[in-house]
NUBALUM-815413 format. One record per residue (C-alpha): x, y, z; residue number from 0. Coordinates in nm, 4 decimals, decimal comma. Layout:
BEGIN
+----------+----------+----------+-----+
:        X :        Y :        Z : num :
+----------+----------+----------+-----+
:        X :        Y :        Z : NUM :
...
+----------+----------+----------+-----+
This chain:
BEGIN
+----------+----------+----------+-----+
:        X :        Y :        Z : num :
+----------+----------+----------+-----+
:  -9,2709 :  -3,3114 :  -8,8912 :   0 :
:  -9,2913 :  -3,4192 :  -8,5156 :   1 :
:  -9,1055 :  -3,7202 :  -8,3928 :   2 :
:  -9,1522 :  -3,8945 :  -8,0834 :   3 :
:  -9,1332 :  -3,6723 :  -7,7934 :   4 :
:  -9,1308 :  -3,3447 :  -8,0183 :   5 :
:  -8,7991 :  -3,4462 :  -8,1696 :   6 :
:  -8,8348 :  -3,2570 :  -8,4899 :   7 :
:  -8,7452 :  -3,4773 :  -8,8328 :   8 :
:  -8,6173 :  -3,2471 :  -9,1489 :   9 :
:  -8,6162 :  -3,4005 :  -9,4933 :  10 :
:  -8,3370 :  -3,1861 :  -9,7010 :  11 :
:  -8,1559 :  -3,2814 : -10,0347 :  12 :
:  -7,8060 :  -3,5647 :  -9,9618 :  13 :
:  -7,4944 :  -3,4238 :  -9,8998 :  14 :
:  -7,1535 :  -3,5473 :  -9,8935 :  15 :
:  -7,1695 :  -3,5320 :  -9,4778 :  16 :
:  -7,4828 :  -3,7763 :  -9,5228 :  17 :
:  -7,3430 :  -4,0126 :  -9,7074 :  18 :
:  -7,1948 :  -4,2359 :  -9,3742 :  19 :
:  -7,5199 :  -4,1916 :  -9,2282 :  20 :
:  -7,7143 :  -4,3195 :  -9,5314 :  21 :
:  -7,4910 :  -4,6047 :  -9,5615 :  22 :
:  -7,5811 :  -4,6760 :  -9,1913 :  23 :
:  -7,9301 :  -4,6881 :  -9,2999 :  24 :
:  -7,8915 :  -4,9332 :  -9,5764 :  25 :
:  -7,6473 :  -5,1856 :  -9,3654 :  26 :
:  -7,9261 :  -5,2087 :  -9,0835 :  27 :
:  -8,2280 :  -5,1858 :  -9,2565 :  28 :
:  -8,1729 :  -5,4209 :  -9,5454 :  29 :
:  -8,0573 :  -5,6999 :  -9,3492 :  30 :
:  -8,3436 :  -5,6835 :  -9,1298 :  31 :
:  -8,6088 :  -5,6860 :  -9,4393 :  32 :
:  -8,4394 :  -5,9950 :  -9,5622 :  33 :
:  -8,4565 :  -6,1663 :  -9,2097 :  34 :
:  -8,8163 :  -6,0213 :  -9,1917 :  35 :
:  -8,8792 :  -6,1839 :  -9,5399 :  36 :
:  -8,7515 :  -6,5257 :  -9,3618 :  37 :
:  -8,4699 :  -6,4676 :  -9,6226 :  38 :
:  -8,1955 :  -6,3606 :  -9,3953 :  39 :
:  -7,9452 :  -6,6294 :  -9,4603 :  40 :
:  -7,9240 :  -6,5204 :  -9,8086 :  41 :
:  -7,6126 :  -6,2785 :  -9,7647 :  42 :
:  -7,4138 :  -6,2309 : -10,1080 :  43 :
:  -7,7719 :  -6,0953 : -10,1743 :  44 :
:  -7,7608 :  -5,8807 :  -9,8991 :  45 :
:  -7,4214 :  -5,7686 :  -9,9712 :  46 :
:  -7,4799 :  -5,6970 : -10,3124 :  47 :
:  -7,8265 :  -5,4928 : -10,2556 :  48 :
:  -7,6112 :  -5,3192 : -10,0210 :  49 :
:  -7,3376 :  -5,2397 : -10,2273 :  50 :
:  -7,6292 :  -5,1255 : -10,4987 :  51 :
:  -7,7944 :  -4,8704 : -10,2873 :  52 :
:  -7,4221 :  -4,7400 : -10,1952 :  53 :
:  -7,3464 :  -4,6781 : -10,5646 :  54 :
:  -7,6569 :  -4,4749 : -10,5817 :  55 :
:  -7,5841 :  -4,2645 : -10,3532 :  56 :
:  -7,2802 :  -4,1983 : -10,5404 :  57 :
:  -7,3878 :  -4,1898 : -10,8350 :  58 :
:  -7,6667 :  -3,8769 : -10,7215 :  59 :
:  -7,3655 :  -3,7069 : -10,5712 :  60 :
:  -7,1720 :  -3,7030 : -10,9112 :  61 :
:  -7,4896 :  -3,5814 : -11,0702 :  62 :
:  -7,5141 :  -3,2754 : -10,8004 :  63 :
:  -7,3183 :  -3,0555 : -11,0058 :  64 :
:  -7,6212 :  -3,0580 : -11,2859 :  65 :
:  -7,6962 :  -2,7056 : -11,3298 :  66 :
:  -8,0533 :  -2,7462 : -11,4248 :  67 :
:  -8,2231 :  -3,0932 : -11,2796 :  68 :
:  -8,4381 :  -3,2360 : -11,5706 :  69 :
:  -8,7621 :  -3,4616 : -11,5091 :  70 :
:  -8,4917 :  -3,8040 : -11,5529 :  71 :
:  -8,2136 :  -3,6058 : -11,3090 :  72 :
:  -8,1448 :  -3,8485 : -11,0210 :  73 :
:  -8,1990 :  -3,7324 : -10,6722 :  74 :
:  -8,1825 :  -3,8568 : -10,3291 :  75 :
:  -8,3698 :  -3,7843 : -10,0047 :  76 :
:  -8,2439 :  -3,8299 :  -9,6672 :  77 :
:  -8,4545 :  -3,7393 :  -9,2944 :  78 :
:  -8,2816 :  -3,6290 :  -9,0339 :  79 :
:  -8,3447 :  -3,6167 :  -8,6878 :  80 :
:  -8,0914 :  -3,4471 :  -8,4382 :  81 :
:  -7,8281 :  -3,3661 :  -8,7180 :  82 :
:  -7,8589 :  -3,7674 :  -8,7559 :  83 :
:  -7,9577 :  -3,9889 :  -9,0927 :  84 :
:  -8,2481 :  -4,1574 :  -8,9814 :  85 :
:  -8,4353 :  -4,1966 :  -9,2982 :  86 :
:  -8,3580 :  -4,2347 :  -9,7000 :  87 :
:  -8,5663 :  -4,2009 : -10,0222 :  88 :
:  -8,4370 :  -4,1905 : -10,4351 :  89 :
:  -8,5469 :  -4,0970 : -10,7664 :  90 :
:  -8,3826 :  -4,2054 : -11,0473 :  91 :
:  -8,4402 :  -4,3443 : -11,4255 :  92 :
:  -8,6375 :  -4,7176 : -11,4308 :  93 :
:  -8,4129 :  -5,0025 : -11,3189 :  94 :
:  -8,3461 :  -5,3150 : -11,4142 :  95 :
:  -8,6011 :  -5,5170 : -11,2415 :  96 :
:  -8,8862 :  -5,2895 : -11,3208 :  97 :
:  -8,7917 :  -5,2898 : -11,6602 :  98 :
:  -8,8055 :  -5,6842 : -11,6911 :  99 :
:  -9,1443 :  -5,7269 : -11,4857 : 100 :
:  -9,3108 :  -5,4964 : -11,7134 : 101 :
:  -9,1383 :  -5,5862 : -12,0514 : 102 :
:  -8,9917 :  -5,2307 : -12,0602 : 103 :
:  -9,3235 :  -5,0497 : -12,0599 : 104 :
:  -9,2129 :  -4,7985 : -11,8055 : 105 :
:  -8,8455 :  -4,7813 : -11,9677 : 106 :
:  -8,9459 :  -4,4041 : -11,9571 : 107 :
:  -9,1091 :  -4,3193 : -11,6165 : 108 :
:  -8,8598 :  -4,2572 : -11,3049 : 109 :
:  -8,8227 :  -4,4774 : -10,9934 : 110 :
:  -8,8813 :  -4,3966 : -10,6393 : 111 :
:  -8,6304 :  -4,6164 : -10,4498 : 112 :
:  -8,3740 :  -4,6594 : -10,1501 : 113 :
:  -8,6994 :  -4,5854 :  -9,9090 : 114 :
:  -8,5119 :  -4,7311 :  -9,5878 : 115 :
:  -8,6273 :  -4,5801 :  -9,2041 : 116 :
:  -8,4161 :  -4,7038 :  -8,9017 : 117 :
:  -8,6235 :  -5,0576 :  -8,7386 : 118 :
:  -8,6301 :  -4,8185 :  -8,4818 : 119 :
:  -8,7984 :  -4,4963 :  -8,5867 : 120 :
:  -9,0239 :  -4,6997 :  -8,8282 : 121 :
:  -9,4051 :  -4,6621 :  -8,7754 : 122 :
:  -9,3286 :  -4,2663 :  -8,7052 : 123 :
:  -9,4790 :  -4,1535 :  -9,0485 : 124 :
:  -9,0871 :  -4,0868 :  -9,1155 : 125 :
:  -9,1415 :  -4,2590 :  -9,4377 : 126 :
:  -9,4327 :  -4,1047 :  -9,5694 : 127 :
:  -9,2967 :  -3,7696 :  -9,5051 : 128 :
:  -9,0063 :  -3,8963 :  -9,7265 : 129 :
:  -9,2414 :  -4,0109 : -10,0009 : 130 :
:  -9,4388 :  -3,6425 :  -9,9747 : 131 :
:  -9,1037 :  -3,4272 :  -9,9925 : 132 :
:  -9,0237 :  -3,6446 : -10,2914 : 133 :
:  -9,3671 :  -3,5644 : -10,4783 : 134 :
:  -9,2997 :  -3,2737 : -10,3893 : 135 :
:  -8,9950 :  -3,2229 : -10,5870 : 136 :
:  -9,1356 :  -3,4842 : -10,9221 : 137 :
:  -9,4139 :  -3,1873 : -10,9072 : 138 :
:  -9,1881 :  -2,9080 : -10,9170 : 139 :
:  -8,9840 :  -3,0875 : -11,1986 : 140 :
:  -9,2471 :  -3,1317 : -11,4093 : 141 :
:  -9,2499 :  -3,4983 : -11,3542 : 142 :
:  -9,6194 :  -3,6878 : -11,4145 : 143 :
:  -9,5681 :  -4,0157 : -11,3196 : 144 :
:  -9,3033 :  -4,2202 : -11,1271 : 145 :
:  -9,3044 :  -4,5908 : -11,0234 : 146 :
:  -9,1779 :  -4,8192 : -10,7535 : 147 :
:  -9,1447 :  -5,2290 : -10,7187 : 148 :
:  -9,0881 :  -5,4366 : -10,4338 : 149 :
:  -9,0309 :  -5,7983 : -10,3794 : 150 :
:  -9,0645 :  -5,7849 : -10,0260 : 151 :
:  -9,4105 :  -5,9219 :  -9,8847 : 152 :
:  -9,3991 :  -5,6936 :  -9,6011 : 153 :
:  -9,3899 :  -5,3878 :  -9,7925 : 154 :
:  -9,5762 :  -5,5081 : -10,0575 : 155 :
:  -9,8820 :  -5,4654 :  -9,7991 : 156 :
:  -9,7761 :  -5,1278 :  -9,7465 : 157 :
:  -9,7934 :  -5,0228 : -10,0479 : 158 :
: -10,0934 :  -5,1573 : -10,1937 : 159 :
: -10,2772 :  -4,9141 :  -9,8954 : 160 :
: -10,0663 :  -4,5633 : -10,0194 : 161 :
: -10,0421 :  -4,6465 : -10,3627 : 162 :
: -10,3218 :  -4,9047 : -10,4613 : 163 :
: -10,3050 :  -5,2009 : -10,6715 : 164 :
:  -9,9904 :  -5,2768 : -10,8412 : 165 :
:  -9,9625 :  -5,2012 : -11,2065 : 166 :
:  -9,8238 :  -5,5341 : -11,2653 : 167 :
:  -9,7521 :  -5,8366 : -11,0634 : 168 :
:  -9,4674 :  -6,0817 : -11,1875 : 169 :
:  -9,4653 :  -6,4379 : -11,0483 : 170 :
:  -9,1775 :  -6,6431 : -10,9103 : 171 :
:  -8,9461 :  -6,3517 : -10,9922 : 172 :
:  -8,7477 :  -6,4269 : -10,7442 : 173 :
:  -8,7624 :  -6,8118 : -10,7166 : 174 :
:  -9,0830 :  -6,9713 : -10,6423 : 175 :
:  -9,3448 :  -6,8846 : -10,4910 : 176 :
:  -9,1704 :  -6,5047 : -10,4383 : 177 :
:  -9,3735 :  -6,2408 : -10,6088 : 178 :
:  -9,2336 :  -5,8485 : -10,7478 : 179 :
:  -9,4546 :  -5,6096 : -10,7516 : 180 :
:  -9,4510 :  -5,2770 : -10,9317 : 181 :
:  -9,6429 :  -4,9911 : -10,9545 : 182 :
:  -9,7335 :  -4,6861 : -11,1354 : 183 :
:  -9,8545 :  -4,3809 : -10,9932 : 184 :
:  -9,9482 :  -4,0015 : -11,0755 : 185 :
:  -9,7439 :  -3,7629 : -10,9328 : 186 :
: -10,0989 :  -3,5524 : -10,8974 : 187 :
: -10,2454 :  -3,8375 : -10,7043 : 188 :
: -10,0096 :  -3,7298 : -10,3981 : 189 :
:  -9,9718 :  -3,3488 : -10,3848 : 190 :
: -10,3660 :  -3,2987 : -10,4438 : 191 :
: -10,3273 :  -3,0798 : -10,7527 : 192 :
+----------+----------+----------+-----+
């Protein structure tokens, strides 16, 4: 893919020499979706979704050594552009908060996650590519379905115009007034076979 200026963006597989840049991602971009949200001020949250997307990165790398990925294998995404992180995407089994907001009727469908873009590089299609290389892989693993929540307003918008309606909507789920939304796609749906 073409960045600004013809600066080409690659979307490989995480590596151990990724994993400073990836945490770069997560401690600029997350604070900035909470202070988008108007939720800024909120930082033991911050910290701790931090700290969260830092153990999953970790916790792919320990899983790198799996011979043979299976359709629940975790897996993690990163763009680069110049050598640099710029970009971040997971896969990994159903999480906690999907599996409350639905009453544990995805319990068995994977999660797309950790989809971060520097504030500055966002709007490039850098995160779309990342969602497209990750079909790509669910497809090639055999994978059907996966799904995806988010609590934040901003990218709730977003992704009701990729992905549609949300399977399910919970209320107040994260105090009142503060909506979680996830939903479920088909892996067919975004590789157009």
């Amino acid at each position: 893919m073409n960045g600004d200026a013809g600066k080409l963006i690659t979307i490989g597989t995480l590596t151990t020499a990724d994993v400073d840049g990836a945490y770069h991602i997560f401690e600029t971009t997350i604070p900035e979706a909470y202070r988008q949200e108007g939720i800024g001020f909120l930082l033991d949250e911050i910290q701790e979704e931090i700290e969260h997307k830092k153990a999953v990165v970790q916790s792919v790398l320990q899983h790198e050594s799996d011979l043979e990925p299976t359709t629940t294998s975790p897996f993690f995404l990163v763009a680069r552009k110049e050598g640099k992180v710029v970009g971040t995407i997971s896969y990994g089994p159903c999480g906690k908060v999907v599996q409350e907001c639905t009453n544990h009727g995805l319990d068995h469908v994977g999660t797309l996650g950790s989809l971060y873009v520097l504030p500055e590089l966002q709007g490039q299609g850098i995160a779309s590519a990342l969602i497209t290389a990750l079909v790509t892989e669910l497809q090639k693993r055999g994978v059907a379905q996966f799904c995806l929540d988010s609590g934040y307003r901003i990218a709730q918008q977003k992704w009701r115009q990729k992905f549609g309606e949300p399977y399910v909507v919970t209320k107040d789920y994260w105090g009142e007034g503060s909506e979680n939304m996830v939903w479920l796609c088909e892996v067919k749906d975004f590789t157009g076979k």
